[in-house]
N, C-alpha and C positions, 0 to 999 in steps of 0.2 A: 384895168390891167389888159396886154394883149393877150393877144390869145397864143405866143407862144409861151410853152411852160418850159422854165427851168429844170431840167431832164439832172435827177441825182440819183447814181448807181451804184447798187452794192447786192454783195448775198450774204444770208443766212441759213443758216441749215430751219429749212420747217419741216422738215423729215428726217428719220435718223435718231440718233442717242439724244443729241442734242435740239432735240425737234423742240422740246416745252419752252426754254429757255431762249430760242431762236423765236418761237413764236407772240413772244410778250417781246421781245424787243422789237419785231415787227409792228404790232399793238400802240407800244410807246410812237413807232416813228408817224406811225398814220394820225395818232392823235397830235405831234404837234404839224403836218401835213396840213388838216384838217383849220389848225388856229393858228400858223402863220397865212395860209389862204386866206383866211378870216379878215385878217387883220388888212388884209393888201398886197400877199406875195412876198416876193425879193426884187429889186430893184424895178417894179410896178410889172411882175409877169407873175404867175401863179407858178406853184411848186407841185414838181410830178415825181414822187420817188417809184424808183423802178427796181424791187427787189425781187432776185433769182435766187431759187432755191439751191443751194449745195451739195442736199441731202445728207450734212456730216462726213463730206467725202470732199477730202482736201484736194485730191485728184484733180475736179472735175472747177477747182476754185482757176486757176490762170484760163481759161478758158472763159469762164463769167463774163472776167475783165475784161478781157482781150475782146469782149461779144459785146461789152457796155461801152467801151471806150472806141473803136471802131467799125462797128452795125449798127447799134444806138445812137452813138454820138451825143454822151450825154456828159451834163457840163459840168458837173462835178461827180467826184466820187466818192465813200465814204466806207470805213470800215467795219466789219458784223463781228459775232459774240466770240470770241475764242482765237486760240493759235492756229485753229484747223483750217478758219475761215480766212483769217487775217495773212497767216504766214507766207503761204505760195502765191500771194497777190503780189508781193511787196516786189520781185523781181523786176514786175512790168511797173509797178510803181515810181520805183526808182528810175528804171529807164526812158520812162515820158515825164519825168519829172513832178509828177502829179501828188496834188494838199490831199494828205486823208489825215482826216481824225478816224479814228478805230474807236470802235467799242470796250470789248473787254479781250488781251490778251496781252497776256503777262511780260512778256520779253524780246514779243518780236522784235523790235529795232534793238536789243543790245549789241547781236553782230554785227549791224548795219549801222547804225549813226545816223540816219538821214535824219536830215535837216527839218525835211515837209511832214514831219511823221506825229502823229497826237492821238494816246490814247488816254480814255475816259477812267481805267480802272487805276484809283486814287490810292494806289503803291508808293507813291512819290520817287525819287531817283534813287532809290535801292529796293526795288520790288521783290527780288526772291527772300530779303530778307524782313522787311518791312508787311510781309502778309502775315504772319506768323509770330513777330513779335511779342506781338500782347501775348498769344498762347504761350510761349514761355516766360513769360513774364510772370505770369499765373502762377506756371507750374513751378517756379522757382521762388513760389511766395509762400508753397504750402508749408509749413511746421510740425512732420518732420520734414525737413526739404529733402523732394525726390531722388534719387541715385541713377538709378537705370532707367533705361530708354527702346521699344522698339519700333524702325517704319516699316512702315507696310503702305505699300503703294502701287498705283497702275504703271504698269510697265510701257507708258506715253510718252510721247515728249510734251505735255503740257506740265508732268509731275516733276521733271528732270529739275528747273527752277527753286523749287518748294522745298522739294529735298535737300538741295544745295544749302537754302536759308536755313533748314530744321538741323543742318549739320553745325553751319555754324554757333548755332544759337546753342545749341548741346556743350557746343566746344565750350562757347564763353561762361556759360552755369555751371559746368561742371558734370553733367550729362554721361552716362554713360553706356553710350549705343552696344545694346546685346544681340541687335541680329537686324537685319536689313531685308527685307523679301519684297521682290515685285511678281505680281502675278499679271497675266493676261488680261485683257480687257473682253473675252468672253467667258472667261469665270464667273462661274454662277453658285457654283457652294463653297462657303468661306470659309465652313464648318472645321476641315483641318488642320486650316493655315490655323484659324484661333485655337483651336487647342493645341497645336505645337506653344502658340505664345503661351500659353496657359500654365504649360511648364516652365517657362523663362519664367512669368513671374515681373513682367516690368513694371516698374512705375508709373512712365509715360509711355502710353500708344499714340503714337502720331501715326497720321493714317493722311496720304492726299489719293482722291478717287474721283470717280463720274457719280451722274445721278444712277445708275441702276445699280452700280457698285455700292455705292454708299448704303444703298436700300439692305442689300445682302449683310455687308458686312456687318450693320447695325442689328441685325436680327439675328447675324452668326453670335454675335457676342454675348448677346441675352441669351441665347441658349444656351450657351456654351459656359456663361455664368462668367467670364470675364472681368477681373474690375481692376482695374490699374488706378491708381489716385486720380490723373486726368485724362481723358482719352479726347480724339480730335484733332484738330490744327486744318488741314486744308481740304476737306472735303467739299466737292461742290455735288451738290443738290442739297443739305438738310435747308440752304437760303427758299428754294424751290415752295411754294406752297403745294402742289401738287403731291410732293414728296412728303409734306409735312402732314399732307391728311393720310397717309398713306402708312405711315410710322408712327403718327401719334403720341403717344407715353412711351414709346422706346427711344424717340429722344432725348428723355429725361436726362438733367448729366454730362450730355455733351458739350464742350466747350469748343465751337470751330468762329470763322470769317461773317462777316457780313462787310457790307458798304451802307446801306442805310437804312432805318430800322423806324415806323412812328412815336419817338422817344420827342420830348418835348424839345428836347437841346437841339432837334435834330430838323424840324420842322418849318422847313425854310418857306421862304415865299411862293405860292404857288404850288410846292411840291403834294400838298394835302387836297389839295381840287384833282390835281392831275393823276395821283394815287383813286380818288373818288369814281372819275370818269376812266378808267383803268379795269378798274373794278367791276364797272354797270358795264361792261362789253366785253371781259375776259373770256366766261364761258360760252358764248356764241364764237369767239375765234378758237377755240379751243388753247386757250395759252393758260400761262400760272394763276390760279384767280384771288391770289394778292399782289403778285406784283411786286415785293418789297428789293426783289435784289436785281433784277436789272431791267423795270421798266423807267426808275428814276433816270439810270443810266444814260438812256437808252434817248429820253425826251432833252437832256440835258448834251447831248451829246449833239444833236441837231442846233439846239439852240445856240451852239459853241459858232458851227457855222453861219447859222443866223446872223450873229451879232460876228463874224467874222465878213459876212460877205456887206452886211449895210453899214460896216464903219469905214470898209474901203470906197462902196462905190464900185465893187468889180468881183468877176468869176474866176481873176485870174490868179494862177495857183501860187505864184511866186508872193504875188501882194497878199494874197490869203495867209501863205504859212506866216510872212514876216509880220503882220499884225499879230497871228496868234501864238506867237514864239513871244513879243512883248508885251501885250496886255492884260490884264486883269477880267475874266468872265465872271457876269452871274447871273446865276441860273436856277435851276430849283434845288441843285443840291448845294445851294449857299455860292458862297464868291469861291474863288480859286485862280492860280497860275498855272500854264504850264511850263516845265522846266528842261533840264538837260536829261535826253534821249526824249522826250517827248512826253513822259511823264507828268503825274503834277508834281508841282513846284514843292509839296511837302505831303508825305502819307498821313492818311483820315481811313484805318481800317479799324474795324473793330472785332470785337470777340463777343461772343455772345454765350451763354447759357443758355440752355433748354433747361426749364423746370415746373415742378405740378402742371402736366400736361394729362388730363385727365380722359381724354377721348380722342376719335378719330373725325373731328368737325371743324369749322375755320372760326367759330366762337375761337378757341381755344388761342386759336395765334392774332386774332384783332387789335389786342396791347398789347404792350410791352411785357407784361409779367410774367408770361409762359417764357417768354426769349429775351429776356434781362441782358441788359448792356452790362458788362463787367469791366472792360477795359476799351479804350486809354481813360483814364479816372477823368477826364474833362468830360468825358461822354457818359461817362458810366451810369445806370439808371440806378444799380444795384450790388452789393457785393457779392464774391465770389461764395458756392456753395461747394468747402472739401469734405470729404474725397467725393471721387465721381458717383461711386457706388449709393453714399447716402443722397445726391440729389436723382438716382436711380431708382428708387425706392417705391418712387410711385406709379414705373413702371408693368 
C-alpha cells in the first residue's frame, strides 16, 4: 500500500445525550478500519477515518464538514448516528455534490430527494410509518382489541416522524387518540404527566423519547403503577445495553424497535465475530457493551462503501452513489437494496419484548429470551406476551 491513506470524514456525537450511542458506532467503524487495513486498504492505499465530535449539538455539525471537506481534504465522506448529526450536513452536501451513506436518521432526505443520499436505518421507503408497524400490529391483535390510545413524546424533531406513522397507524386500527403531550427534552420527573394518563386510562401508550427520557419515564410508570395493555413503540435507548443494565426488570413488558437482535434467523455472516470483537473492547471505549443496536449498523454501513468504492475502481462521488443506487450489498446484517430516498429497498424492523428480566447484569440480555422477537412473524423468536402488565410482573 502507499502511504497515502484515504482520508473518510464524519462526526458523531461522543459527548452529549447521545454520547453512548455515538460511541459504539465509533467502536464499529474503527473495527472495520482496523480489517479493511488488514486485508489491503481501498484501492491498494490504507483507510484513515477522521471522526469529529458534535457533542449532540447540531449547531456545530455544517462546520465539521465544511472543516473535513475543505482543511482536511478528505476523500470521502460519511454520515453519523441521528437527525442531529446527519441533518445540517446535508445542505453542504448537496451543494458539493458529495456520496454519503448516513448511519442512522430517519428522514433526513424526505424534503430533499437527493440522489447521492444512503442511509443504513432499514425503514425501507416508508420509514415514519414502517418503524412502528409491527407495534401496532401487536396492539391490534390483542383480544379484547385495544380502543384508546395516548403519545407522549419529546418535543424533537427527531419524534415529529414517529408520531406521524403512530397517527396513521391509529387511524387505519381504529385507535383512538385521547390526548397527545410533548414534553421538553430537559424533563426529568415524569411523575405527572403519567398520572394525568393514569386518569385517561388508555389502552395503548405510545411513547417516542431519548435515552435519558426513556430511563425516566419507564421508572415514572412503575411508580406511578401505570398499565395500559401495550406500552412503547419508539423509544430509543431501551436497544442501548448501557440503558438496559440500568432498568433491568422494569423493562419487563415493553414492547418497542430494534434492527438486530442475536436471534438465529438473524445471524448473518460475520455479524457474530464482529458483535464478539465489539464486545472485548466496549468498555475500555466507554461505549454500549453489547452493541446490539448500532454497532452492526454501524460496521455494515462502511462496508456498503467498501464494496462501493472496489466495484468502481474509484473515489468519485457520482460513480459511487450510481453503483450503490443499483446494486445488491452484503454485509453482516445479511444482503440488502437500497431504494427511493435512499432507503433500503424493503423495511426489516422489529419489535421486541422485554421479558423475565430478573436483574440488573448483561447475563440477563446475552439471548434472545429476556428481548424475544415478537414481530414480523418471519423473525419472530417468540409470541406475544398480553397485556403489558402480566409480562410486568417480574418487575
Amino acid at each position: 500500500m502507499t502511504t497515502r491513506a484515504i482520508k473518510i470524514g464524519y462526526c458523531l456525537s461522543l459527548t452529549g445525550p447521545l454520547a453512548s450511542n455515538g460511541k459504539t458506532a465509533r467502536l464499529a467503524h474503527r473495527l472495520w478500519e482496523q480489517d479493511v487495513n488488514r486485508r489491503g486498504g481501498l484501492l491498494g492505499r490504507p483507510v484513515r477515518m477522521i471522526c469529529i465530535d458534535d457533542g449532540t449539538d447540531p449547531k456545530r455539525v455544517p462546520e465539521i464538514y465544511r472543516k473535513l471537506l475543505d482543511e482536511e481534504k478528505v476523500d470521502l465522506v460519511v454520515g453519523g448516528y441521528g437527525d442531529n448529526s446527519v441533518a445540517p450536513a446535508m445542505p453542504l452536501i448537496v451543494e458539493r455534490k458529495r456520496y454519503l451513506v448516513a448511519l442512522m436518521a430517519l428522514a433526513v432526505n424526505a424534503p430533499l430527494s437527493y440522489e447521492n443520499y444512503f442511509v443504513m436505518i432499514p425503514t425501507g421507503p416508508r420509514p415514519t410509518e414502517a418503524l412502528t408497524e409491527g407495534f401496532f400490529a401487536l396492539a391490534a391483535a390483542q383480544s379484547p382489541k385495544p380502543e384508546t390510545m395516548a403519545i407522549l413524546a419529546a418535543d424533537a424533531p427527531f419524534s415529529l416522524g414517529p408520531v406521524a406513522g403512530a397517527k396513521e397507524h391509529a387511524s387505519r386500527h381504529g385507535f383512538r387518540i385521547l390526548t397527545e403531550n410533548r414534553y421538553p427534552l430537559a424533563t426529568a420527573d415524569f411523575a405527572p404527566l403519567i398520572s394525568e394518563l393514569r386518569q385517561r386510562d388508555p389502552d395503548i401508550l405510545f411513547m417516542c423519547s431519548y435515552l435519558n427520557d426513556s430511563v425516566a419515564l419507564l421508572r415514572a410508570i412503575d411508580k406511578v403503577g401505570l398499565a395500559p395493555k401495550i406500552v412503547g413503540g419508539a423509544m430509543i435507548g431501551p436497544q442501548n445495553g448501557s440503558v438496559k443494565l440500568e432498568l433491568g426488570p422494569l423493562l419487563n413488558g415493553l414492547v418497542n424497535y430494534e434492527y438486530w437482535l442475536p436471534v438465529p434467523k438473524m445471524m448473518y455472516g460475520g455479524v457474530g465475530e464482529m458483535v464478539a470483537e465489539y464486545q472485548s473492547r466496549a468498555a475500555a471505549e466507554g461505549a454500549d457493551p453489547l452493541g446490539y443496536y448500532v454497532a452492526p449498523q454501524a460496521y455494515a454501513q462502511m462496508q456498503v462503501v467498501e464494496q462501493a468504492v472496489k466495484a468502481t475502481g474509484s473515489l468519485d462521488d457520482v460513480k459511487l452513489a450510481q453503483y450503490t443506487r443499483d446494486h445488491l450489498f452484503k454485509t453482516i446484517l445479511g444482503e440488502f437494496r437500497f431504494g427511493a430516498g435512499g432507503g433500503w429497498s424493503e423495511a426489516r424492523v422489529l419489535q421486541v419484548q422485554y421479558r423475565n428480566i430478573k436483574g440488573n447484569d448483561l447475563a440477563n440480555f446475552r439471548n434472545a429470551e429476556t428481548q424475544a422477537v415478537v414481530w414480523p412473524p418471519t423473525l419472530a423468536s417468540a409470541p406475544p406476551i398480553y397485556p403489558y402488565a402480566k409480562a410486568h410482573q417480574n418487575a
